[in-house]
TIVEXMAR-136437 format. One record per residue (C-alpha): x negated, z negated, y negated; residue in one letter. Coordinates in Angstrom, 3 decimals, padded with zeros to 6 digits, always signed. Layout:
N
px	pz	py	residuo
X	Z	Y	a
...
***
This chain:
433
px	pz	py	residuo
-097.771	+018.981	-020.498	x
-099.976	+016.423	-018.959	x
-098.609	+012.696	-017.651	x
-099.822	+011.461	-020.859	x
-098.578	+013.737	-023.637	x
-095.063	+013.284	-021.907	x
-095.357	+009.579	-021.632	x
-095.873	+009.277	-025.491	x
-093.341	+011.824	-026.279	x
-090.521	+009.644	-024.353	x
-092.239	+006.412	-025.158	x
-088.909	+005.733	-027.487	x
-086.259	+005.916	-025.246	x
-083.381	+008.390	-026.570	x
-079.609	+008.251	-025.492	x
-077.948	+010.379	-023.552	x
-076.682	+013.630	-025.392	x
-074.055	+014.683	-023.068	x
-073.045	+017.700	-025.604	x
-073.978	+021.336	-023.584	x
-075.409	+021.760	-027.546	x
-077.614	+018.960	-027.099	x
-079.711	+021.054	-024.589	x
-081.140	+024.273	-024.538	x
-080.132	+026.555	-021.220	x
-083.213	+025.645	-019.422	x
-082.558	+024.627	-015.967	x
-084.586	+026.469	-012.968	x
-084.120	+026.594	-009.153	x
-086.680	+024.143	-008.153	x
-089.206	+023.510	-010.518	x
-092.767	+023.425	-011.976	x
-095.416	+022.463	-013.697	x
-096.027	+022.678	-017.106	x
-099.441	+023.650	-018.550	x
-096.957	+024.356	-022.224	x
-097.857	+022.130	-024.975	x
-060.692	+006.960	-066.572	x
-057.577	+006.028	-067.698	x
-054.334	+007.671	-067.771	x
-051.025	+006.917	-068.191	x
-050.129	+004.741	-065.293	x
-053.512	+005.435	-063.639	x
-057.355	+004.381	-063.803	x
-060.204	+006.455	-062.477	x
-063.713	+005.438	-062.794	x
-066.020	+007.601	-060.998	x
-063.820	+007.717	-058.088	x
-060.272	+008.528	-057.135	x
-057.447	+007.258	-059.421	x
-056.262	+003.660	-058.756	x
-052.470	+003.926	-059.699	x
-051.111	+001.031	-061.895	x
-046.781	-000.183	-062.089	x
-045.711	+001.428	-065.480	x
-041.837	+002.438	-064.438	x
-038.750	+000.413	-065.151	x
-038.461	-002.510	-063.598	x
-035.345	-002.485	-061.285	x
-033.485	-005.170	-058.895	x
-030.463	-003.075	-057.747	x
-030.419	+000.974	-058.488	x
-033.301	+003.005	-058.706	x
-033.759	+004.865	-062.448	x
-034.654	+007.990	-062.962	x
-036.870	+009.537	-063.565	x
-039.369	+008.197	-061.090	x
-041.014	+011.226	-059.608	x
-044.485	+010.116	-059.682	x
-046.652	+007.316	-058.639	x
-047.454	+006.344	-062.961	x
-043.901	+006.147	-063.014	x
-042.808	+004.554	-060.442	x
-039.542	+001.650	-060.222	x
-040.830	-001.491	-059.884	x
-038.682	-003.394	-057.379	x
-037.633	-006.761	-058.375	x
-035.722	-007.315	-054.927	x
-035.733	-006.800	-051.830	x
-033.449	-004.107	-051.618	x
-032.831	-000.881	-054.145	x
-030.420	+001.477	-053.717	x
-031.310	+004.911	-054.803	x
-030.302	+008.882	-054.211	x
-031.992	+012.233	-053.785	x
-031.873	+016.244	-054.365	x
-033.991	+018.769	-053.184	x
-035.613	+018.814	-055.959	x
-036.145	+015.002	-056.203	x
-038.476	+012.653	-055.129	x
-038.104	+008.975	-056.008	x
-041.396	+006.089	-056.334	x
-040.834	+002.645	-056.245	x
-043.530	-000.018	-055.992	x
-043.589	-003.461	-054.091	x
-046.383	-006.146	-054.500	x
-047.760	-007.109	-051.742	x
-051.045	-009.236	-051.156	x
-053.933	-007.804	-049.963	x
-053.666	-007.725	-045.465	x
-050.021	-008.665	-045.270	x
-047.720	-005.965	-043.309	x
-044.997	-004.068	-045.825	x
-041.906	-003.551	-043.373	x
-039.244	-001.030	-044.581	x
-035.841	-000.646	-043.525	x
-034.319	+002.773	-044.493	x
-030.619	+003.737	-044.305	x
-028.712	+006.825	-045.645	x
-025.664	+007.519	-046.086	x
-025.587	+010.783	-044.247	x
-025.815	+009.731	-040.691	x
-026.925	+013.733	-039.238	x
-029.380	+014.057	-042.348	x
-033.169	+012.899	-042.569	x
-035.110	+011.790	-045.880	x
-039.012	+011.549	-045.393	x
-039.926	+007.717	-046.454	x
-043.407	+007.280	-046.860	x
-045.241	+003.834	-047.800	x
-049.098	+004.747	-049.826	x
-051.964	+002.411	-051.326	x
-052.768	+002.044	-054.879	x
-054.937	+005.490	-054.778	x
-051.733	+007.143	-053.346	x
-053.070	+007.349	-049.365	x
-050.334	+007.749	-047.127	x
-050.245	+004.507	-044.825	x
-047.507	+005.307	-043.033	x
-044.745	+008.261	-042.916	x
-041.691	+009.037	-041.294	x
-038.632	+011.545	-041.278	x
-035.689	+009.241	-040.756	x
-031.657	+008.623	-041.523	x
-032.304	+005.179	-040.334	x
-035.153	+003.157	-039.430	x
-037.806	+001.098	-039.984	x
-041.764	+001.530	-041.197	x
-044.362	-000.864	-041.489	x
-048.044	-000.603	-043.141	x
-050.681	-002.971	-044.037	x
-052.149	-003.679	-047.590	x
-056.017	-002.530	-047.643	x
-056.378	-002.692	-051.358	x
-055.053	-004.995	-053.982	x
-052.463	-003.780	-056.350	x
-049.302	-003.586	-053.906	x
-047.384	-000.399	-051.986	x
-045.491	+002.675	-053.234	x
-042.815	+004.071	-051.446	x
-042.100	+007.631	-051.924	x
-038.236	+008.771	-050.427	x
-037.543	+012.609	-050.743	x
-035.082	+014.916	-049.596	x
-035.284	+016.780	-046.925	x
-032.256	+017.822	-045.318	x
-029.698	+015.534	-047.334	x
-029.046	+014.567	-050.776	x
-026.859	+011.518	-050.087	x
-027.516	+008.245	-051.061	x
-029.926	+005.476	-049.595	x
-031.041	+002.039	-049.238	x
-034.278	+000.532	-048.727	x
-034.711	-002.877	-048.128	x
-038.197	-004.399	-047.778	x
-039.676	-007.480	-046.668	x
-043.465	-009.008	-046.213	x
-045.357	-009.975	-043.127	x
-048.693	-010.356	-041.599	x
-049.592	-009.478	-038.013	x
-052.430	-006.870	-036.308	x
-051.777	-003.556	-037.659	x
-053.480	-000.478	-038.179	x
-055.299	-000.480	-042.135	x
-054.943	+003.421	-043.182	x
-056.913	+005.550	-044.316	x
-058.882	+005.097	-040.575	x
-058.950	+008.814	-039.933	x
-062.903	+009.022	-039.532	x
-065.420	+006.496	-037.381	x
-066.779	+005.546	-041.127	x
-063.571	+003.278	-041.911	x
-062.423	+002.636	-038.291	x
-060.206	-000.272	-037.582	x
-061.784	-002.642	-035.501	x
-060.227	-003.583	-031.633	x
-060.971	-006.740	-030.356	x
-060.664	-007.768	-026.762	x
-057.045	-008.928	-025.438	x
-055.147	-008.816	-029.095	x
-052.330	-006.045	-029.098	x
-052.582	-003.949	-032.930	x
-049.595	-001.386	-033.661	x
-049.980	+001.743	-035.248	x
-048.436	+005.049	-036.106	x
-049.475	+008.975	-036.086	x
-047.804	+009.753	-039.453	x
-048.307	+013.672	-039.373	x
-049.643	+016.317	-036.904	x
-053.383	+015.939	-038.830	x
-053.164	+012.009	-039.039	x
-056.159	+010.416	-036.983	x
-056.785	+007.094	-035.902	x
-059.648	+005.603	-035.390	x
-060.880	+002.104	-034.150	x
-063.675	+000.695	-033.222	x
-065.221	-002.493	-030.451	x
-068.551	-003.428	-028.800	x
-068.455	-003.504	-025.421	x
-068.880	-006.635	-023.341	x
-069.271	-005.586	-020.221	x
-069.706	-002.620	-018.234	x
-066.086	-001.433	-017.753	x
-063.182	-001.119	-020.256	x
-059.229	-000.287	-020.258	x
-056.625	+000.476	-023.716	x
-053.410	-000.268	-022.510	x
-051.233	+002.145	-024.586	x
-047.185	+001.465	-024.718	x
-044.989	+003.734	-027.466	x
-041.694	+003.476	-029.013	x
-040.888	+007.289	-028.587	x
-039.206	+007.668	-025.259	x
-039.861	+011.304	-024.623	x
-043.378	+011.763	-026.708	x
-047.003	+010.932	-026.132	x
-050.278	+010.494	-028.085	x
-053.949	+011.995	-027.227	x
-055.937	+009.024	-027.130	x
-060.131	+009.398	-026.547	x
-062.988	+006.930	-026.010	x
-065.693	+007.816	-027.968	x
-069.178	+006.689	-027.621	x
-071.460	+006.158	-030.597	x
-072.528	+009.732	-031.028	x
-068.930	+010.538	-031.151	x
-069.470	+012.520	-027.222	x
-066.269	+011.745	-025.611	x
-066.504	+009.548	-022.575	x
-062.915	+009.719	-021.631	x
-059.652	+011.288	-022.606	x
-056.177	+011.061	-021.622	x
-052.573	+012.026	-022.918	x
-050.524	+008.536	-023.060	x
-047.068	+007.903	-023.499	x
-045.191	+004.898	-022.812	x
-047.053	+002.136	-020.657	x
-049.905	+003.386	-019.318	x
-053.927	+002.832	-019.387	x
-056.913	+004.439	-019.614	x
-059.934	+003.037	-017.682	x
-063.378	+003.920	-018.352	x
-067.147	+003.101	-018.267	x
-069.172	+001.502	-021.082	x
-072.964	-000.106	-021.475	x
-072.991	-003.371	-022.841	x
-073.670	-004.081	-026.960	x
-073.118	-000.330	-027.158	x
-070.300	+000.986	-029.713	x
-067.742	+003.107	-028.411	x
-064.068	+004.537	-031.290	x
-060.852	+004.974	-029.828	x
-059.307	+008.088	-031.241	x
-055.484	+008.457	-031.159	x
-053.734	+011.619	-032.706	x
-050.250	+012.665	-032.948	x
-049.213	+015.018	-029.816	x
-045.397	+015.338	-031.032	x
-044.224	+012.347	-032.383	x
-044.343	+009.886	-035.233	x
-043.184	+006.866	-033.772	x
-045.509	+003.542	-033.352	x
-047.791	+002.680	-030.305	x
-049.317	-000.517	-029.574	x
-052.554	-000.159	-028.281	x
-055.168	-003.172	-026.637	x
-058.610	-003.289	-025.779	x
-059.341	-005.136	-022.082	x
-062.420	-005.944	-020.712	x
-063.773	-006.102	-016.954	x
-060.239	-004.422	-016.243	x
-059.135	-004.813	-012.583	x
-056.236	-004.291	-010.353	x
-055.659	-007.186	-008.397	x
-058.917	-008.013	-006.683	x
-060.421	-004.665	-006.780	x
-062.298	-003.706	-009.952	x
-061.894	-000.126	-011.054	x
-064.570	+001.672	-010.605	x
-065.950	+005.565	-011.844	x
-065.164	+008.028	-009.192	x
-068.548	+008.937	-007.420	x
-069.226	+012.670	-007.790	x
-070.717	+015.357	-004.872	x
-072.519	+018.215	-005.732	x
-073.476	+020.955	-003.123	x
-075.268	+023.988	-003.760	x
-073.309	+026.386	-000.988	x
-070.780	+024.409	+000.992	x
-071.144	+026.851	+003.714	x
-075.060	+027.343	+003.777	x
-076.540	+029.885	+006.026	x
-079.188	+027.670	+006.756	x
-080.045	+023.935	+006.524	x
-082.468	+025.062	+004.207	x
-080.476	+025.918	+001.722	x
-078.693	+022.687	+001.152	x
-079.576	+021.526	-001.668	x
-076.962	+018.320	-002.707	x
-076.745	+015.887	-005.748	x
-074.613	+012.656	-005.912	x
-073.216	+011.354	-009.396	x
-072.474	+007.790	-009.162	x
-071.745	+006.647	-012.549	x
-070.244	+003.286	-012.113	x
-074.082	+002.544	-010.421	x
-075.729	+004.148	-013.410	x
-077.137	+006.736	-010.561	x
-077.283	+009.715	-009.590	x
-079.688	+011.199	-006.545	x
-080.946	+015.015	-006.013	x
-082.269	+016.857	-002.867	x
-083.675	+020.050	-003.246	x
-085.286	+021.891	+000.236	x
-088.707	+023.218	+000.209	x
-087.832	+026.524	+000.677	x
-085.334	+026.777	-002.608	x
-088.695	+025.247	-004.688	x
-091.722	+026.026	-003.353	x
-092.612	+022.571	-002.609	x
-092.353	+021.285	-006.143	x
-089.701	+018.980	-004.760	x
-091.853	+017.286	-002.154	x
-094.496	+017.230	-005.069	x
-092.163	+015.500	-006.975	x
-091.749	+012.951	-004.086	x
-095.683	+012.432	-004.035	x
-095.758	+011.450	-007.591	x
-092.763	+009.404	-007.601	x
-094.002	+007.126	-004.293	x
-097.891	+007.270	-005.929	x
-096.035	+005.280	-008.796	x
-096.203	+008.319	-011.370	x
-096.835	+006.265	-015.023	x
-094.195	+009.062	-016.096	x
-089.733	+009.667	-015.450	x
-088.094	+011.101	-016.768	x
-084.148	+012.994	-016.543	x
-081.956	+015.637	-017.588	x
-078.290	+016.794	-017.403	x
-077.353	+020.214	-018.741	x
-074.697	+022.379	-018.877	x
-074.549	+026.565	-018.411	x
-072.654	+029.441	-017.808	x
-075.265	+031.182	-015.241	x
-077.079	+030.126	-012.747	x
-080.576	+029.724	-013.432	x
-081.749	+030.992	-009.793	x
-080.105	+034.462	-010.542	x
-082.156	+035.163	-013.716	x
-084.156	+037.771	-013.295	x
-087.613	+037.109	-012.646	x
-086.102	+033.751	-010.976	x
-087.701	+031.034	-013.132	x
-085.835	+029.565	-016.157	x
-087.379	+028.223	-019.426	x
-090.843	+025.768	-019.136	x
-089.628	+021.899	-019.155	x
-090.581	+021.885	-022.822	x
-086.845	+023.162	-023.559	x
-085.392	+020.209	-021.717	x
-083.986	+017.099	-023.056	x
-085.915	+014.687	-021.293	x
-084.995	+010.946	-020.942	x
-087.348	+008.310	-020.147	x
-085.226	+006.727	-016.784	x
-084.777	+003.342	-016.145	x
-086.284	+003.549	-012.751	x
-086.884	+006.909	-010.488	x
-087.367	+005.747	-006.454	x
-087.508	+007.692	-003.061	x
-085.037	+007.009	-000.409	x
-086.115	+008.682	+002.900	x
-089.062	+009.477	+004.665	x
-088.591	+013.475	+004.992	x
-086.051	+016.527	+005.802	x
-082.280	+016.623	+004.638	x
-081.738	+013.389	+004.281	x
-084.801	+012.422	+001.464	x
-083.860	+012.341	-002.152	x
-084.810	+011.122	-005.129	x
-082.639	+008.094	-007.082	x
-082.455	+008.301	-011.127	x
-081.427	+005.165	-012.354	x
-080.564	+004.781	-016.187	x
-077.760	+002.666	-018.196	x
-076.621	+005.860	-019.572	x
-075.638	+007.433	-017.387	x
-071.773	+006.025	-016.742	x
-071.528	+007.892	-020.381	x
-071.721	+011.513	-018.449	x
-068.450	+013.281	-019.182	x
-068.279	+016.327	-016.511	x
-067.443	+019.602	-019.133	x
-065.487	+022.056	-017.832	x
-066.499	+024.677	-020.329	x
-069.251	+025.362	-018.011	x
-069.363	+027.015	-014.752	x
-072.374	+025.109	-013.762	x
-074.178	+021.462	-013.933	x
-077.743	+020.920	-013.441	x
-079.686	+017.584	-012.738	x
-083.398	+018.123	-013.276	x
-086.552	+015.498	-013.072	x
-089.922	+014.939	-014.297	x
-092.736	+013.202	-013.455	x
-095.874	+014.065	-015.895	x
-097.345	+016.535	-013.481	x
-094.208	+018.078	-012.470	x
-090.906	+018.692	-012.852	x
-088.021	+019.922	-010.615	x
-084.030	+021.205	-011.313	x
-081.102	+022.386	-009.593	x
-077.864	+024.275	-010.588	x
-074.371	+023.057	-008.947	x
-071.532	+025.102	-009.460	x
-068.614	+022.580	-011.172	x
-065.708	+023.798	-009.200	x
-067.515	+022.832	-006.335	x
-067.577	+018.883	-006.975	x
-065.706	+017.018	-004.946	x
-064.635	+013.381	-005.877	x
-065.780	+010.086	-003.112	x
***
C-alpha cells in the first residue's frame, strides 16, 4: 500500500473502535511494509401496540371487583382506594394524570410481615415503575397522555390495602428508557431519580459532553444494595464501569460535542437512586485526571535491546511506542525517518489478542491491510536515538480506550504510507503512573 492509496483510504477520519471485534488479530513484532493492495373493549390498537382506555367502575372509596385487567380497570375518583387481594387476584385501578407530572404512590397493607407487588404502567401497559412492598412509596412520570394504571397483586398476603396517590412534577426517569433509542436525557448539575424495577430493567440516559472530563454522582435509598452503572460512548463501547451504591462517583474521560449513555441496571435491589451529571469534575484544586498507563515488553530484559516500552496517557489524548532495532529489523527507525521527513501519511491502531504475535510461527503476523487504521491527529518524534527515542500518537480519541481484560495482550501499532510498525504488551504487565 503506497503513501497515497493509504492517505485516501483514511482521508475520512473514523472513530475509535475499541471492541477486540472491531479488529482483526493482526499485530506483528516490529513491522513492515506493505506492497498488499383496532379497537377492543377498553383498548385501541392501530398498527401498533394497544393504547388502553378507562372502561371500569368508577370508584372513590373501595375498589370493585372484578378489575383484573387494564380494559377493566377502577377508575379512582380520590385520592385514596381501599382494596384487597388473593392469590389468585390482581386488582387495576387508573389515575389521570397530565402528560410529565410525577404519579407518587403510597402503599400500606394490613399485614405488616407480608408483601403485595404494586406496580404503576402507561396507557400501552409498560411498567414505569415496580416494587414488592407492605409499605412504601413509588413514584413514575407520565410519558404518554391518557393517565397511570396501578396494578396491586398478591404475593405473599391476601390482606387488605390502601393506596393513596397524589400528583407532582420534578426530574424523574420517563420509562420505557431501556435502550439508547428512547434514553432519558442528563443535563449538567440537575439531580433526576430513578428506579431498577426488576433484575432485566435497564436504564438508559443520555448528555453531550462539554468538556473533556465528566463525573455521575450516584446516591441510593437501599442501604445494603448497589446498582451497575456504565458510561457508554456513542458506539455503545464502554468507556467506564463501576458498581455504585450509596454516595459515590464515577469519574471518567470524554471528547467534547461527542455523545456518551449512562447505563444503570439492577444489581440486587429495587429501591430509587438519584443520579447527576458534572462537568470539569475536580477535587479541591486538583482536577481528576486518567491514570497514565506503562507498558513493557519483558520487565526483566536480558538485554537493553529488548526493551521495547509503550506509555498510555489518555487524559493527554497520547500514547508513545519504542520498539529496538533488533526486535524489528529497523522498520522502527524507518518509521522515525518518515515521521521527521514529514510523511503526508499517520496513521494508529489498538488491538486486542490472546497470543503474542512474535511467537507465531514463521514470526510475522498478518500484512497492515488487516488493521484498523486511524488517521492521527498528529504523529511526532521525541529523541534523537537509542532507548530513550519514541514516537508520540496524538488523537482526541484516544481518552475513549477502555483496557479489556479478556485479552492477555495489547498492541499499539503505527503507519506511515511506506511503513508500518507494532508491538505486543502483555496486560498483566501494565503498571499504573
Amino acid at each position: 500500500m503506497t503513501a497515497k492509496q493509504l492517505k485516501d483510504k483514511l482521508s475520512k477520519k473514523t472513530p475509535l473502535l475499541m471492541s477486540p471485534f472491531g479488529f482483526a488479530l493482526a499485530a506483528c513484532g516490529g513491522g513492515g511494509t506493505d506492497s498488499s493492495t383496532t379497537t377492543s373493549g377498553g383498548s385501541t390498537s392501530v398498527g401498533g401496540p394497544t393504547q388502553y382506555k378507562a372502561n371500569g367502575y368508577a370508584i372513590s372509596g373501595n375498589e370493585i371487583e372484578t378489575n383484573n385487567t387494564m380494559a377493566t380497570a377502577n377508575i379512582a375518583q380520590s385520592s385514596t382506594i381501599r382494596g384487597s387481594t388473593s392469590r389468585t387476584d390482581a386488582d387495576y385501578f387508573y389515575f389521570s394524570a397530565s402528560t410529565d407530572s410525577v404519579v407518587n404512590l403510597n402503599f400500606e397493607n394490613t399485614a405488616r410481615f407480608y408483601s403485595n407487588e404494586v406496580t404503576i404502567l402507561d396507557s400501552y401497559g409498560n411498567t414505569m415503575a415496580s416494587r414488592t412492598i407492605s409499605e412504601g412509596n413509588l413514584a413514575a412520570k407520565v410519558v404518554y397522555s391518557g393517565g397511570v394504571w396501578v396494578k396491586v397483586e398478591h404475593y405473599d398476603s391476601s390482606d387488605d390495602y390502601v393506596l393513596t396517590q397524589s400528583t407532582t412534577y420534578g426530574n424523574y426517569e420517563r420509562e420505557p428508557n431501556n435502550t439508547p433509542a428512547n434514553a432519558d436525557v442528563l443535563t449538567s448539575g440537575v439531580t433526576y431519580t430513578g428506579q431498577s424495577n426488576s433484575i432485566s430493567d435497564k436504564d438508559y440516559f443520555y448528555f453531550t459532553a462539554t468538556s473533556s472530563q465528566h463525573s455521575i454522582s450516584f446516591d441510593q435509598s437501599a442501604r445494603f444494595y448497589s446498582n451497575s452503572v456504565t458510561i457508554l460512548n456513542s458506539d455503545l463501547e464502554a468507556v467506564s464501569e463501576k458498581t455504585l451504591d450509596q454516595d459515590e462517583t464515577i469519574n471518567f474521560g470524554t471528547i467534547s460535542g461527542a455523545k456518551y449513555y449512562v447505563l444503570v441496571e439492577r444489581y440486587d435491589s429495587q429501591d430509587d437512586y438519584t443520579i447527576k451529571l458534572n462537568s470539569n469534575y475536580n477535587t479541591g484544586s486538583d482536577t481528576i485526571s486518567l491514570p497514565k498507563l506503562n507498558f513493557v515488553e519483558q520487565s526483566t530484559p536480558e538485554t537493553l535491546n529488548d526493551y521495547d516500552w509503550a506509555i498510555l496517557d489518555r487524559a493527554n489524548d497520547t500514547f508513545v511506542l519504542h520498539i529496538e532495532e533488533s526486535d524489528d529489523f529497523g522498520f522502527f527507525d524507518k518509521a522515525v525517518e518518515d515521521i521527521t521527513q514529514d510523511s503526508s501519511v499517520t496513521a494508529f491502531a489498538i488491538l486486542y489478542r490472546n497470543d503474542n504475535s512474535e511467537d507465531v510461527e514463521g514470526g510475522v503476523g498478518s500484512g497492515s491491510s488487516d488493521y484498523n487504521w486511524i488517521l492521527a491527529d498528529s504523529v511526532t518524534v521525541v529523541g534523537d536515538a537509542g532507548l530513550t527515542q519514541y514516537i508520540q500518537v496524538t488523537d482526541q480519541t484516544l481518552d475513549q480506550v477502555v483496557i479489556n481484560n479478556n485479552y492477555d495482550y495489547i498492541t499499539f501499532a503505527i503507519n506511515t504510507g511506506s511503513v508500518w510498525i507494532a508491538e505486543d504488551f502483555l496486560i498483566s504487565d501494565m503498571t499504573v503512573a
